[in-house]
N, C-alpha and C positions, 0 to 999 in steps of 0.2 A: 076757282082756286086750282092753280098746278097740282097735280102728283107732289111735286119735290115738294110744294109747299105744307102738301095735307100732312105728308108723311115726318116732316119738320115740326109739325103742330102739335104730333101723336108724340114726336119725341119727348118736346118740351113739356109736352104733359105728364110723361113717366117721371120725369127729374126730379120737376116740381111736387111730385104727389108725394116721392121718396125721403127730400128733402122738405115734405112737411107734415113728415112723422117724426118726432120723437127715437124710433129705431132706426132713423137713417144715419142721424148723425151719432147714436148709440155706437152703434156696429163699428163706422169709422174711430171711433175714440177708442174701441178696443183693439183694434190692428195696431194703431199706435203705439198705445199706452204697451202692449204683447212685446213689440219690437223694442222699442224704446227700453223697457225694463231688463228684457236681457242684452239690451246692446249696452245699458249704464251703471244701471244697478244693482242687481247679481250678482253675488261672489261668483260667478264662474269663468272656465276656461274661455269664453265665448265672448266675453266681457270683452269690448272695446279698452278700456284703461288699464283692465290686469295682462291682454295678450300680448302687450308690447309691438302692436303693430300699427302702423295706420292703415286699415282699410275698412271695407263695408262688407266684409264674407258673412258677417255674423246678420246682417239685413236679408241679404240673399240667399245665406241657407234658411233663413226660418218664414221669411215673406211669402213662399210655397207654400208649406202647412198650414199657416196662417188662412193665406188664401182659400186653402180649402172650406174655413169653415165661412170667410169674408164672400165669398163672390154667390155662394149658394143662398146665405142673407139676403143680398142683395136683389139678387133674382128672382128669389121665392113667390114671389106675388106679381110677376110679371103678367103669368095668365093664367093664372092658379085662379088669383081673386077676382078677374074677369069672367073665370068659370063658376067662382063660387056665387057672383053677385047675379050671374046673368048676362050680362053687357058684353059678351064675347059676340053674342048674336047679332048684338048693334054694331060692332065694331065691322063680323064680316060683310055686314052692309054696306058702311060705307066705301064711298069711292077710290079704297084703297086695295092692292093686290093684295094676299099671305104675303110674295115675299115683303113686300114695302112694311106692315105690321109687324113682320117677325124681324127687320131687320134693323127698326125703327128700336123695337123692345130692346134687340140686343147691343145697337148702341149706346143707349141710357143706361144699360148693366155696365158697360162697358163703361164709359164715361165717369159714371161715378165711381167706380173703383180705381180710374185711373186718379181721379181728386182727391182719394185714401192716399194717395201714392207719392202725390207731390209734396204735400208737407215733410218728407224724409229727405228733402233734399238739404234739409239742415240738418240732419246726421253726416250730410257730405262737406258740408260746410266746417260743420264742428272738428271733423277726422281732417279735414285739411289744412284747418287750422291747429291741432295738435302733432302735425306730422314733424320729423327733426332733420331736417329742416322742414320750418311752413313750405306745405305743399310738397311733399315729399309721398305723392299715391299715384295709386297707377289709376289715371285716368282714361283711358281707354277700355279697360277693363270693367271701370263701374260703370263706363255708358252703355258699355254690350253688354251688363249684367241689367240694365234699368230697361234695357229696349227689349230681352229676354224677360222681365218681367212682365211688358205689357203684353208681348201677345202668349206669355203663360195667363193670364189675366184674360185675357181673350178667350183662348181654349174653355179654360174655365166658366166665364159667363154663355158660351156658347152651350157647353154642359146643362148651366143652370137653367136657359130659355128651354132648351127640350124638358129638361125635365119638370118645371113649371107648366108647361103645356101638358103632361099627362094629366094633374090631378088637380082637382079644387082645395084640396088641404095645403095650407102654405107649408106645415109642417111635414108632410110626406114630402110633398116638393123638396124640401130643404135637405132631408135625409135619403134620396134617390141621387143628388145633384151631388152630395159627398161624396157617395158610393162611387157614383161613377168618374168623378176627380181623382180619387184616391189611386183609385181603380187604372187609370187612364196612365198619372202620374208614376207611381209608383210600379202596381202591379205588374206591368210586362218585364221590366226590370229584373223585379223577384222572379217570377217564373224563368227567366232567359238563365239564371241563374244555375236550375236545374239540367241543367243539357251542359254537355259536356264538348259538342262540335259546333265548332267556329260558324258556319253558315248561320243555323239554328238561331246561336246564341246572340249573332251577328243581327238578325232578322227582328227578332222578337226585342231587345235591346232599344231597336229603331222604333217600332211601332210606339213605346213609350215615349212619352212629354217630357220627362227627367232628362232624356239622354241628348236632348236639341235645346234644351233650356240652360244645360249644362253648356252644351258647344257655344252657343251665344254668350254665354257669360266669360265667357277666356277674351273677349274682345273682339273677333271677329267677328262679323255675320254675314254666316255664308249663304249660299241660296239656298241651298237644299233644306236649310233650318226653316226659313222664311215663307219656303214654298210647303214644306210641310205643317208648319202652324197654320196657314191660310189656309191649305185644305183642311185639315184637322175642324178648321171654323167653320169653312163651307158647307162639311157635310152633316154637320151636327143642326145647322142653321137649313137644312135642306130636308132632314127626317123632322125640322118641327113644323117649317111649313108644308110637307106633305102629310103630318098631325090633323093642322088645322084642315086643310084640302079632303081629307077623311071622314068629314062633317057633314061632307055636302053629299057621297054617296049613299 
C-alpha cells in the first residue's frame, strides 16, 4: 500500500470514529443551533430580521467564538486518546511519517468543521431571499468572509492538533487548545492596543488571527492574508510533529 494511500486510510478513520460518537454530531448541532438563534431568534441588535439588513455579519462575527470552543471539541482526542489508550506507539510504527499522521489528524479536524460549516449556507440563501430586492447582498463579501472562515477554522484546528498531542486528558486538551485560540485570536490585538507607536501597534496587530481574518472578510484575498494563515498552519503542524519526533529520543 502507497504512502498516500495508508495516510488516506488514517484519515478516513478519524472521521469515521468522530462521526460515530454521539459528540460529534453534538458539537455540530450546537455551532448551529448558537448561530442560528442569534441570527433568528433573539430580540437583538444582531438579529438578522430586527437589523434591517440583508447580510451575514452576524454569522461572521460570532462563527469565531463559536469556533473557539467548536474546533478544540473537535480535535481533543486526536491524540490525546491515542496517548490515553496506548495505540500511539502503534501508530508510530506503522509505515507512516509524523508528518503524514500529524497531517492526516489534522485534515479530519479540519474537515469536519468544514461540514459544521456548510449547513449555513442556507442562512445565505434565506438572507438572499429576504433581500429588497431578492438578492440585493453583497456577494463578494460573503464569499471572502466564508473563505476567511475556513482557514480561521484552519489555524484553529492546527492549535487543536498541537495541543491534543501534549496531553492524554481530552479535557486538558480541549482547555489548552482554547487558551491558545483565544489567545492567538484575539490576544495580540488587545496587547497592540497598549502602545501607543504606529510600528509597534502596527507589528503586534499583524501577528493576530483577528486582523487577516477581518481583511479577508471585506472580499478581497490578498496574499499576504493567505500566506500568513498557511504559515500560521505550518508551524503549529510542525511543533506537533517535532512533539511526536521527541518520543523517539
Amino acid at each position: 500500500m502507497a504512502a498516500s494511500e495508508r495516510m488516506l486510510s488514517l484519515l478516513k478513520k478519524e472521521i469515521s470514529d468522530f462521526l460515530s460518537s454521539l459528540i460529534g454530531y453534538l458539537v455540530m448541532a450546537v455551532f448551529l443551533c448558537a448561530v442560528g438563534l442569534f441570527m433568528w431568534v433573539f430580540p437583538i441588535e444582531m438579529n438578522v430580521l430586527n437589523s434591517g439588513y440583508a447580510n451575514l455579519d452576524t454569522l461572521f462575527t460570532l462563527a469565531p467564538w463559536v469556533f473557539l470552543f467548536l474546533c478544540p471539541a473537535v480535535t481533543m482526542r486526536l491524540f490525546a486518546e491515542e496517548h490515553r489508550t496506548g495505540t500511539i506507539e502503534l501508530l508510530l510504527t506503522k509505515p507512516l511519517t509524523e508528518w503524514q499522521i500529524v497531517l492526516a489528524k489534522f485534515l479530519a479536524g479540519w474537515i469536519l468543521t468544514i461540514v459544521a460549516i456548510i449547513p449555513t449556507l442556507i442562512y445565505y440563501y434565506s438572507v438572499h431571499q429576504l433581500g429588497a430586492p431578492k438578492g440585493n447582498l453583497d456577494t463578494g463579501g460573503m464569499w471572502g468572509s466564508y473563505i476567511g472562515l475556513l482557514f480561521l477554522a484552519g489555524a484553529y484546528v492546527a492549535m487543536g492538533v498541537f495541543a491534543s498531542s501534549m496531553t492524554k486528558n481530552q479535557i486538558v486538551s480541549f482547555i489548552i487548545a482554547v487558551f491558545l485560540s483565544f489567545i492567538c485570536f484575539i490576544g495580540f490585538e488587545s496587547v497592540s492596543s497598549l502602545f501607543t507607536e504606529g510600528s509597534v501597534e502596527y507589528l503586534l496587530n499583524s501577528l493576530g488571527i483577528n486582523a487577516h481574518y477581518m481583511s479577508i472578510s471585506r472580499g478581497v484575498v490578498d496574499t499576504r492574508d493567505v500566506i500568513y494563515f498557511l504559515s500560521f498552519i505550518g508551524l503549529f503542524l510542525l511543533i506537533t510533529k517535532t512533539r511526536l519526533e521527541s518520543r523517539k529520543w
